[in-house]
N, C-alpha and C positions, 0 to 999 in steps of 0.2 A: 504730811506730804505737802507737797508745791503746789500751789492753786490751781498750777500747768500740768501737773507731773512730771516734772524735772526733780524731784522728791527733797530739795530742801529748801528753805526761805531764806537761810543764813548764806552767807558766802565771806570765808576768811583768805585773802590776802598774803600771799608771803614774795615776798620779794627776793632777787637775786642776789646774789653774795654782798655787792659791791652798793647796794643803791639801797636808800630809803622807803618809807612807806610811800613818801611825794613822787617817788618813781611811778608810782602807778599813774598812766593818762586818765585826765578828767572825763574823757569820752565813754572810758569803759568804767569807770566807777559810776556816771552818769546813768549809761545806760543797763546798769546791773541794777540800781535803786529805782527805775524807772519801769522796770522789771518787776516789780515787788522785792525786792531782795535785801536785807541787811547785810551792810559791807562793812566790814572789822579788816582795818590795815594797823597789823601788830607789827612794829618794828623787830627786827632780829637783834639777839643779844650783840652788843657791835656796831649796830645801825643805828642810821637815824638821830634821834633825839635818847635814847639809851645812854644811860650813863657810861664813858666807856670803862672798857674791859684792864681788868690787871693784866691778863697774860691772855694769849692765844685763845680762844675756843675749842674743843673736842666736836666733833658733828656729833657725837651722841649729846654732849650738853645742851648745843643749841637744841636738838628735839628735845631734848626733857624737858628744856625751859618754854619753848611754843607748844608743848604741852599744858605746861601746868598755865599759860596764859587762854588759850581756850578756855579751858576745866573751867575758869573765872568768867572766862567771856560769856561761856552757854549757860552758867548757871541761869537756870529758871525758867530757859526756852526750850521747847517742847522736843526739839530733833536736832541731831548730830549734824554741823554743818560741811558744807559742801567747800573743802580745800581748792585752790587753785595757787598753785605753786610754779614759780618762773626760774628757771636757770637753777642755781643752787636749793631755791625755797621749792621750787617743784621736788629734788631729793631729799628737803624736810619733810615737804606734806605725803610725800611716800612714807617715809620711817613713819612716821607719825601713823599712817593707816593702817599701815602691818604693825605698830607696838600697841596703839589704844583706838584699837575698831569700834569702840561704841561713841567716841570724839567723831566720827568721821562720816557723813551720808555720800559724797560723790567725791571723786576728786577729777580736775580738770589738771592736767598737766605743762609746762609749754618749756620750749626749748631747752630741756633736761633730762638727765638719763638714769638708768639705773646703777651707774659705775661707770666713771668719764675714765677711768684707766682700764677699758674692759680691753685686753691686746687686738682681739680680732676686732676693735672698729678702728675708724679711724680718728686720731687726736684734733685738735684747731690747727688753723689757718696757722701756719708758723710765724708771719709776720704780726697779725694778731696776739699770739702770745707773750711775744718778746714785747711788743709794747705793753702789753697790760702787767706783764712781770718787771719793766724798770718804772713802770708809772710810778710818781711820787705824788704824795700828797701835802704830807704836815710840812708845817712852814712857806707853802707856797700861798702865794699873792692870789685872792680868788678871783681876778682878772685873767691870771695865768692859770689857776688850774680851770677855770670856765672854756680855756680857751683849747687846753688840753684833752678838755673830757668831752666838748665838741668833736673833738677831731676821733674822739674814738668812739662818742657814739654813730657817728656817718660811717667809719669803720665798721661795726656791728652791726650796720640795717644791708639788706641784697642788692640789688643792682639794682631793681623793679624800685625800691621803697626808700632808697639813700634819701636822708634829710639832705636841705641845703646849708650850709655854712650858717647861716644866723639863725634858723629854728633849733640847729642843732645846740648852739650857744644857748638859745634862751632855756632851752629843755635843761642842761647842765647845771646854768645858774639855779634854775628850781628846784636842782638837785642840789645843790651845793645849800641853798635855803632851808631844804626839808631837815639839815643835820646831819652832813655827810662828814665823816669821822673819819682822822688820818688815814689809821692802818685800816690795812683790806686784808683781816687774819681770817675770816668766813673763808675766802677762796682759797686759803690753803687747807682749811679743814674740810673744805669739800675734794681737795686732791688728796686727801689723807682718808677719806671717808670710806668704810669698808662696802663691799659688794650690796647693792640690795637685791640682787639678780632674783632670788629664793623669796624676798619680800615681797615682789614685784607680782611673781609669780603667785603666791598664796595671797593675796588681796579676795577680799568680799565685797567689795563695791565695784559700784560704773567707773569704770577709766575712760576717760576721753584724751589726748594727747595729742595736743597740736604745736607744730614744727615749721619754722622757717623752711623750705628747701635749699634756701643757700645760707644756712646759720654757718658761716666763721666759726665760732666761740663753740659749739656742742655742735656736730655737723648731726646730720639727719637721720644717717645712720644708726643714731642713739634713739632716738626720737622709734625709729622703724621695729628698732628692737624690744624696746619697753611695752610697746603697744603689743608686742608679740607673747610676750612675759604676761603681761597683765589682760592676754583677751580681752586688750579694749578699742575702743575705736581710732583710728589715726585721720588727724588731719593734718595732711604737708600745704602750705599755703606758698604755691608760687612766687618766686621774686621776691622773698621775705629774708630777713636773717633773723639775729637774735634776738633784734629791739622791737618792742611794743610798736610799731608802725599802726595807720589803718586798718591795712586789711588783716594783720594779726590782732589788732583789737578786736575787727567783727568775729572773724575765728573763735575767738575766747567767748564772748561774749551768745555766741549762737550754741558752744559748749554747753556752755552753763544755764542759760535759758530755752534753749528748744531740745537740748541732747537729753536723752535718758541718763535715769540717776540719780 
């Protein structure tokens, strides 16, 4: 157990369809290791620095493969680590706790749901989707795509927490640095990705799930529902959207270090 009792020391990382392991702020990786806490940021098959992909991804692949990169990572350490999974990687590290429950001590969830095509919630922000569905990447000048992916991370944060224009660039470029890879075929297999509704529900661990209340990209709704599925606790953070802001870092970060699990 956790020196706290937050019940694991480990804490792995999964990132959102479209972004890196660099995607994660230095605040929250900061203050998780300052924490006592061992942080493992595994790129997703796709991501990052990964070699890229021949063809599309399955979401069942990608979980078998952040699978079998765990199984690697804990060898040797004492207890099953504590998931925290963002957008997309929050519906990995769910599959992943209902298929290999003894991989898994806590999971911390954020901005993600059990089935973004669940009918009775509501879809994204329309204007939101249509850009992130013509965005392009490969072959663009990374002047131009820094400058494009600025504009849609300030899109993605609430009205409370909107970057301004030049943080929102520099955040991009660091993204674009970490080994941001053309295609964005993750976010289609998470729209292809079957129900976890029944996964969600039959979980053995602590759920904690925290939510923008004005998240665009997976509205909150989703967020409201999974917590309801998974009996676990909900946290909606005012004025927030989808993007790791401040206060949805402390959100996370009080998850994982003071919540139960």
């Amino acid at each position: 157990m956790g020196g706290d009792g937050t019940g694991t020391d480990h804490v792995v990382l999964l990132a959102d369809a479209a972004r890196s392991a660099s995607a994660w702020p230095d605040a929250l990786v900061d203050g998780l290791e300052h924490g006592g806490r061992v942080v493992l940021r595994p790129d997703l098959p796709g991501q990052g620095r990964c070699a890229p992909l021949a063809a599309r991804p399955t979401f069942d692949a990608v979980v078998d493969a952040v699978s079998a990169d765990i199984t690697i990572d804990i060898e040797g350490m004492a207890e099953p680590s504590h998931l925290v999974g963002w957008g997309f990687g929050g519906a990995v590290a769910l599959a992943v706790a209902a298929r290999r429950p003894e991989l898994v001590g806590a999971l911390t969830l954020v901005g993600t749901s059990a089935w973004v095509v669940e009918p009775a919630l509501p879809g994204p922000d329309e204007m939101v989707a249509v850009q992130l569905l013509w965005r392009t990447r490969s072959g663009t000048a990374p002047e131009v795509l820094g400058r494009s992916l600025g504009r849609e991370l300030v899109t993605l944060c609430g009205a409370a927490d909107r970057h301004d224009p030049s943080t929102a660039q520099a955040l991009a470029r660091r993204w674009i640095d970490g080994g941001l890879q053309g295609e964005d075929g993750l976010r289609a297999a998470w729209m292809a990705a079957p129900p976890l509704l029944d996964a969600a529900e039959g979980l053995q661990v602590e759920v904690t799930v925290v939510h923008g209340a004005e998240d665009p990209l997976v509205p909150v709704a989703h967020g409201r529902r999974l917590a309801q599925l998974a009996g676990g606790r909900l946290v909606e953070v005012a004025g927030c959207g989808h993007e790791l802001t401040p206060a949805m870092v402390a959100a996370v970060l009080a998850a994982v270090l003071d919540g139960a699990g």
